[in-house]
ZAPAMI-294427 format. One record per atom (N, C-alpha, C, O): atom name; residue number from 1; x, y, z. Coordinates in Angstrom, 2 decimals. Example, Ala and Ser with C-alpha at 12.3 -4.5 7.8 and 13.67 -1.06 7.14 Angstrom:
<nodes>
+-------+-----+---------+---------+---------+
! atome ! num !       X !       Y !       Z !
+-------+-----+---------+---------+---------+
!     N !   1 !   13.19 !   -5.69 !    7.80 !
!    CA !   1 !   12.30 !   -4.50 !    7.80 !
!     C !   1 !   13.20 !   -3.30 !    7.80 !
!     O !   1 !   14.24 !   -3.32 !    8.46 !
!     N !   2 !   12.85 !   -2.25 !    7.08 !
!    CA !   2 !   13.67 !   -1.06 !    7.14 !
!     C !   2 !   12.90 !    0.03 !    7.87 !
!     O !   2 !   13.41 !    1.14 !    8.04 !
+-------+-----+---------+---------+---------+
</nodes>
This chain:
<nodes>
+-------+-----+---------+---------+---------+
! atome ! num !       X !       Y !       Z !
+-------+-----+---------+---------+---------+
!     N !   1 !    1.56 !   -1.25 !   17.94 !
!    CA !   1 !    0.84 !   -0.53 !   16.89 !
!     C !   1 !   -0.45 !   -1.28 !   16.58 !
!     O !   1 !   -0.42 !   -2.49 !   16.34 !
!     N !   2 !   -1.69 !   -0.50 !   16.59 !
!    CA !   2 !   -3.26 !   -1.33 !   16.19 !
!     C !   2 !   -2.78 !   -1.33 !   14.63 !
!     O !   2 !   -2.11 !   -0.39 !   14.20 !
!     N !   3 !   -3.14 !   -2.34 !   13.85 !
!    CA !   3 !   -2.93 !   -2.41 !   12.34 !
!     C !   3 !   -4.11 !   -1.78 !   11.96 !
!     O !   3 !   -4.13 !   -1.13 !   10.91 !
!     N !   4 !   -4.93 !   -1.86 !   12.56 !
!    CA !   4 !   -6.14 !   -1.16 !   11.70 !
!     C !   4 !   -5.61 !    0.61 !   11.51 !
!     O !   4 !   -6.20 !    1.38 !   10.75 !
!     N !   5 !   -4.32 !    1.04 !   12.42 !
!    CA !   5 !   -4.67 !    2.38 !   11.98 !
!     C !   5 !   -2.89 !    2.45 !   11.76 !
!     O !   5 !   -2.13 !    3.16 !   12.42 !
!     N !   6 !   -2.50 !    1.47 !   10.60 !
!    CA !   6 !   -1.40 !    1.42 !   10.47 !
!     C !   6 !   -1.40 !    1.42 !    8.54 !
!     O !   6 !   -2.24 !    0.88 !    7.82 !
!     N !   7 !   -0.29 !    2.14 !    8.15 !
!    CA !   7 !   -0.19 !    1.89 !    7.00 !
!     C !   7 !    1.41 !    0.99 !    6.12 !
!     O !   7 !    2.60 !    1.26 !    6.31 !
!     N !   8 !    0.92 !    0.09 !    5.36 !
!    CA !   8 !    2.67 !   -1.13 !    4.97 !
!     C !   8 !    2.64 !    0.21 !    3.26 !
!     O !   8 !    1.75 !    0.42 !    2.44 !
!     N !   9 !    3.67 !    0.62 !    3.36 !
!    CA !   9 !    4.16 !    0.74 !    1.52 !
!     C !   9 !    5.44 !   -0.12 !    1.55 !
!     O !   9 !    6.33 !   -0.32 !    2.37 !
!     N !  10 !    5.17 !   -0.51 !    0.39 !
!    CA !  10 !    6.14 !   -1.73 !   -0.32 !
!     C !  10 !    5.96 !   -1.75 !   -1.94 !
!     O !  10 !    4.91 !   -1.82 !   -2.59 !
!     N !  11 !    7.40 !   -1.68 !   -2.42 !
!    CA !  11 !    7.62 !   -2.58 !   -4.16 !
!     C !  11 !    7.33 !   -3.31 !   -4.56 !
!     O !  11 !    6.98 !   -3.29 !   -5.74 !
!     N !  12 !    7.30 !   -4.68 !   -3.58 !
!    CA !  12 !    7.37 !   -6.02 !   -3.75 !
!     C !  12 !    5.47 !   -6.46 !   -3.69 !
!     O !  12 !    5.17 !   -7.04 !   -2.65 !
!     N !  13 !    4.82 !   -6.33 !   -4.26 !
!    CA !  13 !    3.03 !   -6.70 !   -3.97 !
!     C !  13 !    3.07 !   -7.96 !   -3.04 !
!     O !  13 !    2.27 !   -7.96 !   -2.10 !
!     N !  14 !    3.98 !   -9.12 !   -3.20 !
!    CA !  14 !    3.96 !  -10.51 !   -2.55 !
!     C !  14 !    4.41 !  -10.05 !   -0.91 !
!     O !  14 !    4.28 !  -10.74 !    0.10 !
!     N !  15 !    4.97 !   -8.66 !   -1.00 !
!    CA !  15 !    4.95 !   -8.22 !    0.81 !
!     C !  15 !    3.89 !   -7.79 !    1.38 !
!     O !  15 !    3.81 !   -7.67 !    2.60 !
!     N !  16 !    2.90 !   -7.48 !    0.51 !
!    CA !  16 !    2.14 !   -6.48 !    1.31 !
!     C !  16 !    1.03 !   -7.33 !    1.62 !
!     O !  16 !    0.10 !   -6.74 !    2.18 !
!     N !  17 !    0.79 !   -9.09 !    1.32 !
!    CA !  17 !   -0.05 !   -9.83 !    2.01 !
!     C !  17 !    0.01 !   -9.94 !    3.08 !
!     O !  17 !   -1.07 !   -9.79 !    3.65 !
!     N !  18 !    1.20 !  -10.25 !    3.93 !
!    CA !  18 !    1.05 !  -10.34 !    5.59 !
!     C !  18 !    0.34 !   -8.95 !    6.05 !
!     O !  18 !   -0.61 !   -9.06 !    6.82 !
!     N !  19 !    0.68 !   -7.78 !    5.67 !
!    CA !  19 !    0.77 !   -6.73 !    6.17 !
!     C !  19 !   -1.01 !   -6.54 !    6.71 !
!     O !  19 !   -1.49 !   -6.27 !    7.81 !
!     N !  20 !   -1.70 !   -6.87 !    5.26 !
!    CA !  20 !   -3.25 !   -6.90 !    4.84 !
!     C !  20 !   -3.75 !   -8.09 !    5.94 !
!     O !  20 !   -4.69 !   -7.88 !    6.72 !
!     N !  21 !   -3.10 !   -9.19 !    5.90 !
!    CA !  21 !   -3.86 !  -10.11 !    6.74 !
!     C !  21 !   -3.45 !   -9.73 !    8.74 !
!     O !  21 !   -3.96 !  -10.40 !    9.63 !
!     N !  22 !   -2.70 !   -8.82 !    8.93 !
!    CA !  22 !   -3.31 !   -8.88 !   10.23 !
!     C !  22 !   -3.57 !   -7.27 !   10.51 !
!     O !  22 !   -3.03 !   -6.62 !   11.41 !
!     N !  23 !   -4.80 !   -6.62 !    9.23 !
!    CA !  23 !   -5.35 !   -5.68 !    9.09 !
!     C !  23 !   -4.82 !   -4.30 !    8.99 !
!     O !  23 !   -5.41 !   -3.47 !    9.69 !
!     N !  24 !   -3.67 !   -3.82 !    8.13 !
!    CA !  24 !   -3.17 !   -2.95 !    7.85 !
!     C !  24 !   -3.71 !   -2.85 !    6.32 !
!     O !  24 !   -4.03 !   -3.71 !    5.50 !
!     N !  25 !   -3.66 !   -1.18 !    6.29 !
!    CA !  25 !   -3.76 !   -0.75 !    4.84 !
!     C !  25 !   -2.37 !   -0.87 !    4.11 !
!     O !  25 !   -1.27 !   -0.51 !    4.53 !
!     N !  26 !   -2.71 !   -1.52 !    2.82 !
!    CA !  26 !   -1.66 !   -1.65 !    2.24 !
!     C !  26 !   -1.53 !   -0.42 !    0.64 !
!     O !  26 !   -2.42 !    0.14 !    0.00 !
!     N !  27 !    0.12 !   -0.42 !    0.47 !
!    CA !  27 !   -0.05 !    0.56 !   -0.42 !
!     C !  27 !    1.16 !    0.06 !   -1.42 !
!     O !  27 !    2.27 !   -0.14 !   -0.92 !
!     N !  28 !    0.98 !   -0.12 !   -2.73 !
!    CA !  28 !    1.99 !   -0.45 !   -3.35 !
!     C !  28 !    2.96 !    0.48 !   -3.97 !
!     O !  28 !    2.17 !    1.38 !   -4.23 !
!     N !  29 !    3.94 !    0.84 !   -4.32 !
!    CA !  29 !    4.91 !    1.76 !   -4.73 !
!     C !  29 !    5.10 !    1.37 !   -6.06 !
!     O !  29 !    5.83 !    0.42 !   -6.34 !
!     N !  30 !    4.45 !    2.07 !   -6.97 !
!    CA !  30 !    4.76 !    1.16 !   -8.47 !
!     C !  30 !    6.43 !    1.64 !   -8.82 !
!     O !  30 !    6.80 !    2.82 !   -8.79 !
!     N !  31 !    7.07 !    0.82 !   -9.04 !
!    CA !  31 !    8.42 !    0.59 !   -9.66 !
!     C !  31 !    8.99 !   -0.34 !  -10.59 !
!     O !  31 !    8.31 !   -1.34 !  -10.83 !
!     N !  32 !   10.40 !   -0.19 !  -11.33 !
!    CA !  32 !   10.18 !   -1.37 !  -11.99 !
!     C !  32 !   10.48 !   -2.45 !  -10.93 !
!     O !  32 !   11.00 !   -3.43 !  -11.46 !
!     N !  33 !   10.38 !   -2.53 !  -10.06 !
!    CA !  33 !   10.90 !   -3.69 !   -9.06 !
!     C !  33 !    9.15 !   -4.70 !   -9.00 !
!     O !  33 !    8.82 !   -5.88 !   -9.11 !
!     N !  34 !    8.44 !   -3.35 !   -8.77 !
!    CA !  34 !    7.36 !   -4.09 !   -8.54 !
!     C !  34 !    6.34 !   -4.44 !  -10.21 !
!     O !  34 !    5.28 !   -5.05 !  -10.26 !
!     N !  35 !    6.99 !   -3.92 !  -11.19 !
!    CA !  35 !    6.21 !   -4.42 !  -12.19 !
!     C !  35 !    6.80 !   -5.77 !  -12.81 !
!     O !  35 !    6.23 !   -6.46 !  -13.66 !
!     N !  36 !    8.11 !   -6.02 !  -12.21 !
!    CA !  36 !    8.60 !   -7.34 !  -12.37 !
!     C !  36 !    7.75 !   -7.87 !  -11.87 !
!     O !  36 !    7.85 !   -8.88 !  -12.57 !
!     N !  37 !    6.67 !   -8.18 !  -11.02 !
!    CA !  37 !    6.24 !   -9.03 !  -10.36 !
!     C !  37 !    4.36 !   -8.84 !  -10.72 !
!     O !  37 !    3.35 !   -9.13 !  -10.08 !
!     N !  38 !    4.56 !   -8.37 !  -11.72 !
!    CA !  38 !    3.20 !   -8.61 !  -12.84 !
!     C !  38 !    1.87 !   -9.26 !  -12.33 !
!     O !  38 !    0.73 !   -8.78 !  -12.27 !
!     N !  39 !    2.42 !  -10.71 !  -11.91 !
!    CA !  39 !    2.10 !  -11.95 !  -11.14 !
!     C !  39 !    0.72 !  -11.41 !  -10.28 !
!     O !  39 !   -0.49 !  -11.61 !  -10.41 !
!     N !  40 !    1.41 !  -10.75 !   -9.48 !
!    CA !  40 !    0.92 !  -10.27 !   -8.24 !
!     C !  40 !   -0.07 !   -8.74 !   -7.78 !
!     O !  40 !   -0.58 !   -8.46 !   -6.70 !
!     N !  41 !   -0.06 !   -7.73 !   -9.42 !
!    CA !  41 !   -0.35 !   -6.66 !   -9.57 !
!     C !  41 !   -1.77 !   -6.67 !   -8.95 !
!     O !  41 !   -2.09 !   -5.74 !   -8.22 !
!     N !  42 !   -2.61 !   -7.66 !   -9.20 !
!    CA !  42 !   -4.06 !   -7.28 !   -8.85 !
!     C !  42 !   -4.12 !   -8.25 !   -8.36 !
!     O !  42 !   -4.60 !   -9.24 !   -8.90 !
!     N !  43 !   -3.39 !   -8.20 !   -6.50 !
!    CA !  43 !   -4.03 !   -9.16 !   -5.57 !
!     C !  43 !   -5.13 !   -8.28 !   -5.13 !
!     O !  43 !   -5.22 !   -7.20 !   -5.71 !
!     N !  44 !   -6.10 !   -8.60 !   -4.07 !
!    CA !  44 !   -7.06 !   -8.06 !   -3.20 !
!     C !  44 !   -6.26 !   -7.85 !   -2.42 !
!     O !  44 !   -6.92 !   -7.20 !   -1.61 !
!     N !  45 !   -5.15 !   -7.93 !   -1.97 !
!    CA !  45 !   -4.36 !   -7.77 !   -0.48 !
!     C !  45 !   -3.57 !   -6.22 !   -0.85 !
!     O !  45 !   -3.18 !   -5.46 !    0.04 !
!     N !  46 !   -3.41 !   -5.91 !   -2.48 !
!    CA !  46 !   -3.17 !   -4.58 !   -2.48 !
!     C !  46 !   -4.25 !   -3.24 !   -2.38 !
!     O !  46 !   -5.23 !   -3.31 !   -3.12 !
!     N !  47 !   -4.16 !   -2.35 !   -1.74 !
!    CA !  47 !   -5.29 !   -1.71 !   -1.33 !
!     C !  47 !   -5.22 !   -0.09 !   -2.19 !
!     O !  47 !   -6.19 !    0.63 !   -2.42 !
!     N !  48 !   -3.79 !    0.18 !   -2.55 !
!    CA !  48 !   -3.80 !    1.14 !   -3.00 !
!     C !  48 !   -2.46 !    1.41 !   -3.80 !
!     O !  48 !   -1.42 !    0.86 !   -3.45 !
!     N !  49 !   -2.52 !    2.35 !   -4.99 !
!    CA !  49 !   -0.91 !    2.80 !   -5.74 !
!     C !  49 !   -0.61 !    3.78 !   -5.43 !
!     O !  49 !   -1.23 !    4.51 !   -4.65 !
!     N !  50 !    0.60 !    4.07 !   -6.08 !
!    CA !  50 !    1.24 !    5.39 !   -5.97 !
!     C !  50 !    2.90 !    5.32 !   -6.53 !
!     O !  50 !    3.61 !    4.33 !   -6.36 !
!     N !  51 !    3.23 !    6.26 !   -7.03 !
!    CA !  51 !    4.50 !    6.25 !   -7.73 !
!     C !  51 !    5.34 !    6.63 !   -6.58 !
!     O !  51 !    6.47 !    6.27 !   -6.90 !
!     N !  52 !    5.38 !    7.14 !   -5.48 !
!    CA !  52 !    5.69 !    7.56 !   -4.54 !
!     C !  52 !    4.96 !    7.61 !   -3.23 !
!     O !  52 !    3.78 !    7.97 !   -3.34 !
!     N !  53 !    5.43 !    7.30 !   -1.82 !
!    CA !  53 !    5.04 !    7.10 !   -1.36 !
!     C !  53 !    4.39 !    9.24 !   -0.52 !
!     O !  53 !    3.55 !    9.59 !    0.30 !
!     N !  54 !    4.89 !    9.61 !   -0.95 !
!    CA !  54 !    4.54 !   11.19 !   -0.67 !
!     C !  54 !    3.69 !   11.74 !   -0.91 !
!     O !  54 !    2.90 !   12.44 !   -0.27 !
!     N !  55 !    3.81 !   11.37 !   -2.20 !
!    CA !  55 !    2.35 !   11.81 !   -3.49 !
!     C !  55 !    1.63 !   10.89 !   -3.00 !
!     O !  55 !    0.67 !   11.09 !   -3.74 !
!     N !  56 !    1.14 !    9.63 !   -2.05 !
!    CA !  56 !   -0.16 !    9.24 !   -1.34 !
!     C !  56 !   -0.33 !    9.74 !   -0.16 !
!     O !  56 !   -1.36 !    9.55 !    0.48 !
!     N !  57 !    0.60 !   10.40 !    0.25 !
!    CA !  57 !    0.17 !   10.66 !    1.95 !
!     C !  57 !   -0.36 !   12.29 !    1.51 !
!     O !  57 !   -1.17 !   12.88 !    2.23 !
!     N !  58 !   -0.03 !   12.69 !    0.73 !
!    CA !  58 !   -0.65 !   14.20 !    0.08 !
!     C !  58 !   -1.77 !   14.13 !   -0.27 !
!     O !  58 !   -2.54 !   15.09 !   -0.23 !
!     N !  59 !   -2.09 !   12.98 !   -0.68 !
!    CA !  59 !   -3.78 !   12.49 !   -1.33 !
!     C !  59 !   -4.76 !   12.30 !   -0.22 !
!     O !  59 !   -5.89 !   12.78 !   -0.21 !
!     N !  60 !   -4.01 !   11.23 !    1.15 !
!    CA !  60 !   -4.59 !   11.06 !    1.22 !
!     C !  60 !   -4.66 !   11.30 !    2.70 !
!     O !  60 !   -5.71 !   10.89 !    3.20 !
!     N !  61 !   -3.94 !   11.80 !    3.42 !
!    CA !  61 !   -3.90 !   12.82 !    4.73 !
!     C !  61 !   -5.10 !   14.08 !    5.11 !
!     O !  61 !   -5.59 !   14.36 !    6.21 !
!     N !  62 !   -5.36 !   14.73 !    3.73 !
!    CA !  62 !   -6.21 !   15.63 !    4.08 !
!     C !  62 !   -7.43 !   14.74 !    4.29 !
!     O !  62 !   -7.95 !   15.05 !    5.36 !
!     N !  63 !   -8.05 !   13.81 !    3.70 !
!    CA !  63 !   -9.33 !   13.19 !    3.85 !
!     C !  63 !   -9.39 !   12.60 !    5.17 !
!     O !  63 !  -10.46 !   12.09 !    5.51 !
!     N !  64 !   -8.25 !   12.58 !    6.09 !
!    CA !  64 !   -7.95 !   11.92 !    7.32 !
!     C !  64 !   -8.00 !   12.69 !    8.55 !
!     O !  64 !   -8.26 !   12.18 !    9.64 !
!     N !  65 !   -7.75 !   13.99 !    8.36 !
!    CA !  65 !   -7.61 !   15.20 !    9.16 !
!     C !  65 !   -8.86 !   15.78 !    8.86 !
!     O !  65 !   -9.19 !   16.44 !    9.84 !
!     N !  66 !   -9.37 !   15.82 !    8.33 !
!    CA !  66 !  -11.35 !   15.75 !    8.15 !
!     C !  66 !  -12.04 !   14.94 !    8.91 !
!     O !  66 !  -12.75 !   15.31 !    9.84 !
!     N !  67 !  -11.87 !   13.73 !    8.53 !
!    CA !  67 !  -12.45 !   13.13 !    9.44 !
!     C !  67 !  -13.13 !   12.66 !   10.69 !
!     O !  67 !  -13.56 !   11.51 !   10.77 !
+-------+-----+---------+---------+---------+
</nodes>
């Protein structure tokens, strides 16, 4: 898989650094799993939210198929 045209969703924000460093878009899943981890809410390594991971690929699929 090229990471550049790969996407990581994850709860955990402290996962989605590897994902970012060998160039994947990252997407966080807000939950309470991941608001336990407060800490970590506004790394730069998170790239994007979403309460669900459905409700982002609905957002953000059409801007992709345009493209």
């Amino acid at each position: 898989i090229d990471p550049s045209q790969a996407v990581m969703f994850e709860d955990m924000p402290r996962n989605l650094e590897p994902a970012h460093q060998l160039g994947m878009e990252t997407v966080l899943i807000e939950s309470d799993t991941s608001y336990a981890a407060l800490g970590d809410m506004d790394a730069a390594y998170i790239h994007h939210r979403t309460p669900c991971p459905g409700v982002w690929l609905n957002q953000y699929l059409p801007q992709v198929r345009t493209a």
